[in-house]
N, C-alpha and C positions, 0 to 999 in steps of 0.2 A: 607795394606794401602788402604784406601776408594778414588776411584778417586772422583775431584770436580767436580762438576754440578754446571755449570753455566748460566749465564741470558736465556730468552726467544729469540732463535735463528729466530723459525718460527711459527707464529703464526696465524691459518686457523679461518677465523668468516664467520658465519653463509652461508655458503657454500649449494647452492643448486643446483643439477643438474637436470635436467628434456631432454629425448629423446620423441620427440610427445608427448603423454601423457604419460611416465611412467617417473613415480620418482625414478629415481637415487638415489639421495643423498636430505634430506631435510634436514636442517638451522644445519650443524655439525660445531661445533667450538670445538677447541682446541689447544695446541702448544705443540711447541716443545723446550725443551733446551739445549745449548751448553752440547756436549760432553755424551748426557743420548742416551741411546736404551729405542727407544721410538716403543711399539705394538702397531700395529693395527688389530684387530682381531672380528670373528663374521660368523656367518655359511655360506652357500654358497649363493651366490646371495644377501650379506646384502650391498655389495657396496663399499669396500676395495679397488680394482685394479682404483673402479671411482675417488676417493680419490686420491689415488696417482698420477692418471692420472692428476689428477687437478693442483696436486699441480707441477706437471714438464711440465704443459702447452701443453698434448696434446689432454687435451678436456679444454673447455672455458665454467665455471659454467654460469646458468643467473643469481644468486644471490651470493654474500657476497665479503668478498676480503682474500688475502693470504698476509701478509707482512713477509720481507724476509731482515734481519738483519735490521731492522728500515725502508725496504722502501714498499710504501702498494702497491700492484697491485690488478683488477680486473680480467685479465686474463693476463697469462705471455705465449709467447711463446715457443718453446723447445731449441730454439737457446741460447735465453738469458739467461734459469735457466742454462744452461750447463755453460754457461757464468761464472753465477752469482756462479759458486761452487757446483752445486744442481747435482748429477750422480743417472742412476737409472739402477738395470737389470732387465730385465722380468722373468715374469713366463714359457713362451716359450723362449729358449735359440734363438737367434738373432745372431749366430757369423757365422765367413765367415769361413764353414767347408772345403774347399779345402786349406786353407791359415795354416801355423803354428802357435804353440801356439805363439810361439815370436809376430809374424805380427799380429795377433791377437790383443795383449795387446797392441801393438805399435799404433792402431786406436781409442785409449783412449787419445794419444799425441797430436791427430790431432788440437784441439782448442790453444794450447801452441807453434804449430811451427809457427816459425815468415818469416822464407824464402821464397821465391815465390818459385811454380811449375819448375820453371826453372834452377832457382838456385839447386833447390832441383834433379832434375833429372842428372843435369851435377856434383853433389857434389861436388862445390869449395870453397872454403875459408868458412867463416863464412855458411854455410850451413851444411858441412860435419862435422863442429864443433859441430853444433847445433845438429845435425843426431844422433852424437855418446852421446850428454847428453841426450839425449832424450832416446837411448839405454841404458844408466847406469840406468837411474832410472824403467826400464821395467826391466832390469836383477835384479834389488832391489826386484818389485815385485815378480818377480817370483820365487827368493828365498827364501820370506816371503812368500810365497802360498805351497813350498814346492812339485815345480813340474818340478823343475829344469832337470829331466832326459826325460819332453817330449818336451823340450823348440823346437826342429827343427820338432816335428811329428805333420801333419794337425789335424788338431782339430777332426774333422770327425770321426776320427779312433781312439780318446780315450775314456773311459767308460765314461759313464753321472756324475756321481758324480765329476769325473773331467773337464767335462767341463762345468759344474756350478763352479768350482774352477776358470776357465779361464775366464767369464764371470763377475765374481767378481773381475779378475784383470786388466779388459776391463776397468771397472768403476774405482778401484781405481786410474789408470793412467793418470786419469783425475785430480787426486789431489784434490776431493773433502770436501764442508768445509759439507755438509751433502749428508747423502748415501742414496737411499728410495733402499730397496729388498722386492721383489716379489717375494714372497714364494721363497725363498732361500733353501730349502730344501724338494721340493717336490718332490715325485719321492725317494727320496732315502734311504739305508738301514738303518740300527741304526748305524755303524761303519758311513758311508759317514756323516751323520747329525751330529753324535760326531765331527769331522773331521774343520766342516761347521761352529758349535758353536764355535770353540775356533777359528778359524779366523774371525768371527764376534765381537766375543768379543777382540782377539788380535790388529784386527783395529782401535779399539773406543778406547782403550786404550792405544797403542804405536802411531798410527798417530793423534790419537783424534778426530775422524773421530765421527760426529753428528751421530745417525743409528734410522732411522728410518725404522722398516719392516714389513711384511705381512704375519703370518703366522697360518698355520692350528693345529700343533703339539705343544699343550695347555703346554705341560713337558716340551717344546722347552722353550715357552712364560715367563712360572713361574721363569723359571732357569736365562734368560740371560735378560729381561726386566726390567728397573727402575721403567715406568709408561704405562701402558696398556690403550687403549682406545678401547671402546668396539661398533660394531655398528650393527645392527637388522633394514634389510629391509631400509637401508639407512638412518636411523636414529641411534642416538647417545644413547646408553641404561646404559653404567658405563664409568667410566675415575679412573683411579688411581694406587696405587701401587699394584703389582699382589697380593697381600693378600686382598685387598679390594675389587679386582675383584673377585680374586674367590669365593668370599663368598656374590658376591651381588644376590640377589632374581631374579630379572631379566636377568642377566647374563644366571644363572642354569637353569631359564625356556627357554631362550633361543636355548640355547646348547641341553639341552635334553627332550625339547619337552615336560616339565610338569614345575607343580609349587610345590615347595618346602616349 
């Protein structure tokens, strides 16, 4: 069964970033839609992480806009896209390595609890309530991440490939309607990345979770992408389905440094 891909979720126009003099990102448009793995992809330094950065508001382009389920912004803050449904993980893993995987996922909660600090520390009534769904649905992830036996060991102390697993379940507990990964599989072996794809893929299609990601491992791209979008030195060089990326001219000279 084909999943459905539907309307244009997120749609990035003419997007330009500039630091001093150097260009970032120049006039990149493209979108996104409900429910597709959407690539972003293009050799070192072409402007990918700027991209994403944009689009979760923690650099503010000078030119173009981002609209986000119908509404357009110029630059969005990182408060609001978390807000607005938008979770992203990084390429450097970001988690609190003395804290367990549990408490870990549990700081993905944080935008959804409604109780004051007070209430929260004294756990009474509708807090302690609140506590424990907020618990069911971390113990959800974390048996859908399949790491249920390191749920109480600090993060610190487990291999990499799993705490990019843990990292990925930071963001989902956010309950996001679109996910942006950053390089989601770097660093790791052929087993961990196998591991990596089918919960990328089991996301988008058991939660329905929007995916947007970032990645270098072109086998990864072909296998689990709808529509690729390709960029070179911050500009935009193909867009489309990975068969008409892999075979576009500019792409190939891109990647490996000749023309075909």
């Amino acid at each position: 069964m084909s999943k459905k891909i539907g309307d244009v979720i997120l749609d990035v126009k003419n997007i330009s970033l500039r630091f001093g003099g150097v260009k970032a990102l120049t006039d990149i448009s493209f979108n996104v839609k409900e429910h597709e793995v959407r690539a972003i992809i293009g050799p070192n330094g072409a402007g990918k992480s700027s991209m994403l950065n944009c689009i979760n508001g923690v650099y503010a382009p000078q030119e173009g806009s981002i609209t986000f389920r119908g509404e357009t912004f110029g630059h969005m803050d990182s408060h609001q896209v978390a807000t607005m449904g938008i979770a992203r993980t990084f390429q450097n893993l970001a988690l609190f390595k003395g804290m367990s995987v549990i408490d870990n996922i549990m700081t993905g909660r944080n935008l959804r609890i409604k109780s004051n600090l007070f209430m929260q520390a004294l756990r009474i009534g509708p807090a302690q309530r609140e506590e424990e769904a907020h618990r069911e649905k971390v113990e959800h992830i974390i048996d859908f991440l399949e790491i249920q036996a390191h749920r109480k060991t600090p993060v610190g102390q487990l291999p990499y490939g799993l705490q990019k697993r843990v990292d990925l379940g930071r963001a989902l507990a956010m309950e996001p309607q679109v996910l942006l990964l950053d390089e989601p599989m770097a660093g790791m072996n052929v087993e961990e990345k196998q591991d990596m794809c089918r919960f990328i893929l089991d996301v988008n299609e058991e939660f329905g979770t929007t995916i947007v990601l970032i990645e270098h491992d072109m086998g990864v791209v072909m296998d689990i992408s709808d529509r690729v979008v390709v960029l070179d030195y911050g500009k935009k060089i193909g867009d489309g389905a990975p068969d008409e990326v892999r075979n576009n001219e500019e792409v190939i000279s891109a990647y490996l440094g000749t023309s075909h």
